[in-house]
C-alpha positions as a printed NumPy array, in Angstrom:
array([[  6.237, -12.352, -34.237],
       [  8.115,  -9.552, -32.25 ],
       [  6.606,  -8.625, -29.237],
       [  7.168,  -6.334, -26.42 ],
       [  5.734,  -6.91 , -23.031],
       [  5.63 ,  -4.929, -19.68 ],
       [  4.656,  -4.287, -16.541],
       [  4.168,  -1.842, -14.05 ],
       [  0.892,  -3.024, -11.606],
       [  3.454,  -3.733,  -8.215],
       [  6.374,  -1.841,  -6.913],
       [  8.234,  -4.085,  -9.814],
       [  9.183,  -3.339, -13.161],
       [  9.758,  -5.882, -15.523],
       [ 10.283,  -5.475, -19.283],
       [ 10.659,  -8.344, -22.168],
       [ 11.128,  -8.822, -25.699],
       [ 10.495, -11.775, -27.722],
       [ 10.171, -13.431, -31.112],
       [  8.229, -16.232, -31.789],
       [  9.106, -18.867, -28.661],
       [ 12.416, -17.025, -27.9  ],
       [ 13.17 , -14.251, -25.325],
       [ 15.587, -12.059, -26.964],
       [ 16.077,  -9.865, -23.31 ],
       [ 14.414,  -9.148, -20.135],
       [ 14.708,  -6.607, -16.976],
       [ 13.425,  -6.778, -13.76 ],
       [ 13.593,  -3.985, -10.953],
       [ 12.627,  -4.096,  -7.695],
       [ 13.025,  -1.306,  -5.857],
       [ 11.074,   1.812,  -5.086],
       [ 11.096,   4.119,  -8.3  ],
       [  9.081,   6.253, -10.707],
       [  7.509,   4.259, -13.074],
       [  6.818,   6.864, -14.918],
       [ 10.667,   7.782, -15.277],
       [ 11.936,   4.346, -15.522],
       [  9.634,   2.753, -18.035],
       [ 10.743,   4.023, -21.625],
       [ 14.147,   4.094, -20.968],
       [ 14.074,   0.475, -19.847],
       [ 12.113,  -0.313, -23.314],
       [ 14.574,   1.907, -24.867],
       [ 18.031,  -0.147, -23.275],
       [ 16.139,  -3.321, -24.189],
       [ 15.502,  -2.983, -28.231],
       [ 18.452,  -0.991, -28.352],
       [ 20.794,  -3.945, -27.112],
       [ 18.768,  -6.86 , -28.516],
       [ 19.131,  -4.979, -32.054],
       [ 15.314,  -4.264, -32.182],
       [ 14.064,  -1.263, -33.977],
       [ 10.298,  -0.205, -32.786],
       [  9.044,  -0.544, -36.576],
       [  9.881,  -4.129, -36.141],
       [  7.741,  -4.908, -33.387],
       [  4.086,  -6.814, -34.15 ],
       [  2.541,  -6.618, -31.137],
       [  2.849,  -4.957, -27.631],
       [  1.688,  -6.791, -24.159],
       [  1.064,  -4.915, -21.195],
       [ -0.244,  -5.726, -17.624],
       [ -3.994,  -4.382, -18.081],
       [ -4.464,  -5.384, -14.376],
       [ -4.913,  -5.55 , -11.084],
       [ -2.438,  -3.69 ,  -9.499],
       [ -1.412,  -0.076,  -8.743],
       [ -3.904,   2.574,  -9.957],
       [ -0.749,   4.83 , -10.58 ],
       [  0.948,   1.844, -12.539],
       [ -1.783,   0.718, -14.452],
       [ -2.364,   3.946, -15.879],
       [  1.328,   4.266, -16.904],
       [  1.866,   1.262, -18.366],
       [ -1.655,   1.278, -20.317],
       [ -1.016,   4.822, -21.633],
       [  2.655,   3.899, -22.859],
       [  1.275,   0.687, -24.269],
       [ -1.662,   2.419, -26.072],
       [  0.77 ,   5.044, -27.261],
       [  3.368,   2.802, -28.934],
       [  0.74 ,   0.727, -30.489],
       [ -1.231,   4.052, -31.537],
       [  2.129,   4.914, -33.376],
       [  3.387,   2.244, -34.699],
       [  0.164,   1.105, -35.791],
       [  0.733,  -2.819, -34.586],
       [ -1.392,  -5.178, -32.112],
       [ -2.417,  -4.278, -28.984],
       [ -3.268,  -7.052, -26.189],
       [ -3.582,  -6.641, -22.418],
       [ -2.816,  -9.418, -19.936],
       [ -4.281, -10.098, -16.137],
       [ -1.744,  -9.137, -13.611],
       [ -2.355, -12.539, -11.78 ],
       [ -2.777, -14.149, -14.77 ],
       [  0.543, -13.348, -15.08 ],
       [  1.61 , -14.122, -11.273],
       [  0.443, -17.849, -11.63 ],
       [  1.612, -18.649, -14.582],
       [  5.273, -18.333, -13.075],
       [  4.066, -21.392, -11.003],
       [  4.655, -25.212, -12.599],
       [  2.53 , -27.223, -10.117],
       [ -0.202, -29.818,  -9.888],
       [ -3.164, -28.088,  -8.103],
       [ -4.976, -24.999,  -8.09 ],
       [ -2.83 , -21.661,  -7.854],
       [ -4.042, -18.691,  -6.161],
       [ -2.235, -15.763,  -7.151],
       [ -2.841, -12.353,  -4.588],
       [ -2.265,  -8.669,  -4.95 ],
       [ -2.321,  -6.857,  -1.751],
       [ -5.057,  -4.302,  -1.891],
       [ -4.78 ,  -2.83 ,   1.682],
       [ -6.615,  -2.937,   4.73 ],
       [ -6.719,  -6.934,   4.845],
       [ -8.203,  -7.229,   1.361],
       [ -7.103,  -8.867,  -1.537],
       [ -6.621,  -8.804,  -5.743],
       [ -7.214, -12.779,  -6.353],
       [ -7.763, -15.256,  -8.855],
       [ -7.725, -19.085,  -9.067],
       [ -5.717, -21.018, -11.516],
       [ -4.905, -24.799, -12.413],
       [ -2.542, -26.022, -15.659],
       [ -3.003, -22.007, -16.856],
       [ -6.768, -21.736, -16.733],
       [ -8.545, -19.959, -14.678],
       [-11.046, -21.162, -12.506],
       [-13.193, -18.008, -11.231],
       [-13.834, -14.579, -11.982],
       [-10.885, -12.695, -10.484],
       [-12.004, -10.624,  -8.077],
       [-11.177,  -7.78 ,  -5.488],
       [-12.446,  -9.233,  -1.64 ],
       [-11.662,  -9.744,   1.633],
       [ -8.787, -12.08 ,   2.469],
       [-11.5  , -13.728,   4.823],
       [-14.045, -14.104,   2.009],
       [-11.169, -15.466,  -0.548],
       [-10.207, -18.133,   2.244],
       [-13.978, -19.55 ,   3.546],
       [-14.431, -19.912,  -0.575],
       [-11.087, -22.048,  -0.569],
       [-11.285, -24.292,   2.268],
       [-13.117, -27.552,   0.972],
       [ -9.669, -27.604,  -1.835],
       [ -7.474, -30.4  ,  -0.82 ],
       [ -4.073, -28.754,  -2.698],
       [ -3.701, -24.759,  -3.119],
       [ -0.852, -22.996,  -3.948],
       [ -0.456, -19.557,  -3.124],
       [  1.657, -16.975,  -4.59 ],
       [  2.402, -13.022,  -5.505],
       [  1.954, -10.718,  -2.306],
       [  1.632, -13.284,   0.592],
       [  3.805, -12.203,   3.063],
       [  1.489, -10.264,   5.132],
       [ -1.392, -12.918,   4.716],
       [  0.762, -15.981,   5.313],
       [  0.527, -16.414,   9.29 ],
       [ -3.968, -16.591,   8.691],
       [ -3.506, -18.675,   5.345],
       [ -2.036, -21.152,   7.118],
       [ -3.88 , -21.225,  10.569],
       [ -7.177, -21.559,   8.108],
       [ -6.122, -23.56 ,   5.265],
       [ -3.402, -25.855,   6.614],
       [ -3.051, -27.622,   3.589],
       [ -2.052, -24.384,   1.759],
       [  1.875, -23.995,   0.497],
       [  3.266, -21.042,  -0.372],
       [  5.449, -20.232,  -3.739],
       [  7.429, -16.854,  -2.382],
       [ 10.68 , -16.172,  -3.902],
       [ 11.048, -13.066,  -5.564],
       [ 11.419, -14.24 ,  -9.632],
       [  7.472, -16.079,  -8.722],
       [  5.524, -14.08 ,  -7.153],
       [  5.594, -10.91 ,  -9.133],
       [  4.08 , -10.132, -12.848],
       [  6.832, -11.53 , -15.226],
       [  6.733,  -9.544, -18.443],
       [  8.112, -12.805, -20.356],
       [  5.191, -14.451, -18.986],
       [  2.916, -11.559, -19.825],
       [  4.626, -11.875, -23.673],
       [  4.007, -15.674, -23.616],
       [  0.244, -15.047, -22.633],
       [ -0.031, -12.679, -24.768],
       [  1.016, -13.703, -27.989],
       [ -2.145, -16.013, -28.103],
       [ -4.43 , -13.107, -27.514],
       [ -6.575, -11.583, -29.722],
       [ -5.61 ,  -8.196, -30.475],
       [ -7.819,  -5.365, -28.904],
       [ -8.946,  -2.058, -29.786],
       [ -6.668,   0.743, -28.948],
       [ -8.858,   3.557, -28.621],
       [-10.93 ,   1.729, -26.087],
       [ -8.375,  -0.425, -24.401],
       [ -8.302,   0.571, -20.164],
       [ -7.236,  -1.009, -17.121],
       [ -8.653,  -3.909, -14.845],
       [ -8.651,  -2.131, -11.758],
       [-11.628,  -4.486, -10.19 ],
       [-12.154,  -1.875,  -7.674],
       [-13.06 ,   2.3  ,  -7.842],
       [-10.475,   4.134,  -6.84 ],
       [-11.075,   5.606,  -2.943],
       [-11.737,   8.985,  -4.144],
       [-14.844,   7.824,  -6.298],
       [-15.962,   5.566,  -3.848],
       [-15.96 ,   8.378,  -1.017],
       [-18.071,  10.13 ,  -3.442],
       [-20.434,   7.972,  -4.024],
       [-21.029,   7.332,  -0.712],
       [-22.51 ,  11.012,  -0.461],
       [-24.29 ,  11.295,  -3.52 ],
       [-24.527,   7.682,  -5.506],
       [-27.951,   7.589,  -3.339],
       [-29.549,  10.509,  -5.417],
       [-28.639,   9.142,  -8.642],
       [-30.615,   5.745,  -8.497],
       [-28.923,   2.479, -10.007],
       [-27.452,   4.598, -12.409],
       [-23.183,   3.802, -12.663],
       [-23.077,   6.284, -15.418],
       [-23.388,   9.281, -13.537],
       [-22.273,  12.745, -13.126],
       [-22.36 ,  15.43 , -10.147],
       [-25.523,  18.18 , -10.462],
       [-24.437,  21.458, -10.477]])
């Protein structure tokens, strides 16, 4: 099976292309850029130098999520587009899904995504499962919920949570350098090729959290409309 993976839920990029068990290429950027502007021609470089042509691809991976709002969105539309087109597989894969499975140790690994304001994107993993429902929360919450586990391992977005980590889970280590703690599209492709393919048309992204804009809103009108999520504004 040929399959394309990629991600664009952090400040990274990363793009990779596989068949079957092998990775046939992979890019990685980390620097500040437009996703948007960078994404496609990344795919583009990639099949074009691994001697791919799009009509041989079976499947396309993407990061469904958490992440970047902005990201999300762009990787999700280009991923539903290509599969739209090509008419091939579609399959989305958890951001820190992705995140921990860079990390080969024995113990529970808690991959994080920096959501602002001192909380956190989380998820608990051991040997590739995971262990909870992954979850948007305070880093304060994540950490009173962690501290009866003898060996943790956290990774992805630490550095700004590392100094309180420590001083409340002192048995915690930390997996930082730069190839582990982002989203790794060849991890997303490995993850990914055991998925069961999704539908296209509905396929959106894990954002486990409303976007500030709609929660602002409902803050000043959610209280009118009863228990009802499915709302929309009176005129």
């Amino acid at each position: 099976m040929k399959l394309l993976a990629f991600d664009t839920s952090s400040q990274a990029l990363s793009v990779a292309l596989t068949e079957d068990d092998n990775l046939l290429g992979k890019i990685d950027l980390n620097i500040k850029k437009n996703h948007s502007i960078t994404l496609i021609p990344a795919i583009d470089f990639l099949m074009t130098h691994a001697g791919i042509k799009p009509e041989e691809l079976d499947r396309i991976a993407v990061a469904q999520g958490p992440g970047s709002y902005t990201g999300l969105r762009i990787a999700v539309t280009t991923a539903k587009t290509l599969a739209s087109t090509l008419n091939i597989d579609l399959v989305g894969v958890s951001s820190l899904a992705a995140i921990a499975a860079n990390v080969d140790v024995t113990g529970k690994v808690v991959p994080l995504i920096d959501a602002r304001r001192q909380n956190v994107y989380a998820g608990i993993y051991e040997n590739g499962l995971s262990m909870s429902q992954e979850q948007h929360m305070s880093l304060d919450k994540l950490l009173d919920t962690l501290k009866n586990e003898e060996v943790l391992y956290f990774t992805g977005e630490v550095a700004n949570f590392r100094e309180l980590i420590s001083q409340t889970l002192p048995q915690a280590k930390f997996v930082e350098n730069a190839e582990r703690r982002l989203p790794n599209a060849y991890q997303i492709a490995r993850l990914g090729a055991g998925y069961e393919p999704v539908n296209v048309d509905a396929f959106v992204p894990v954002y486990l959290k409303k976007v500030e804009a709609e929660e602002k809103w409902l803050e000043t009108h959610a209280k009118n409309q009863g228990n009802d999520t499915n709302y929309i504004q009176s005129i």
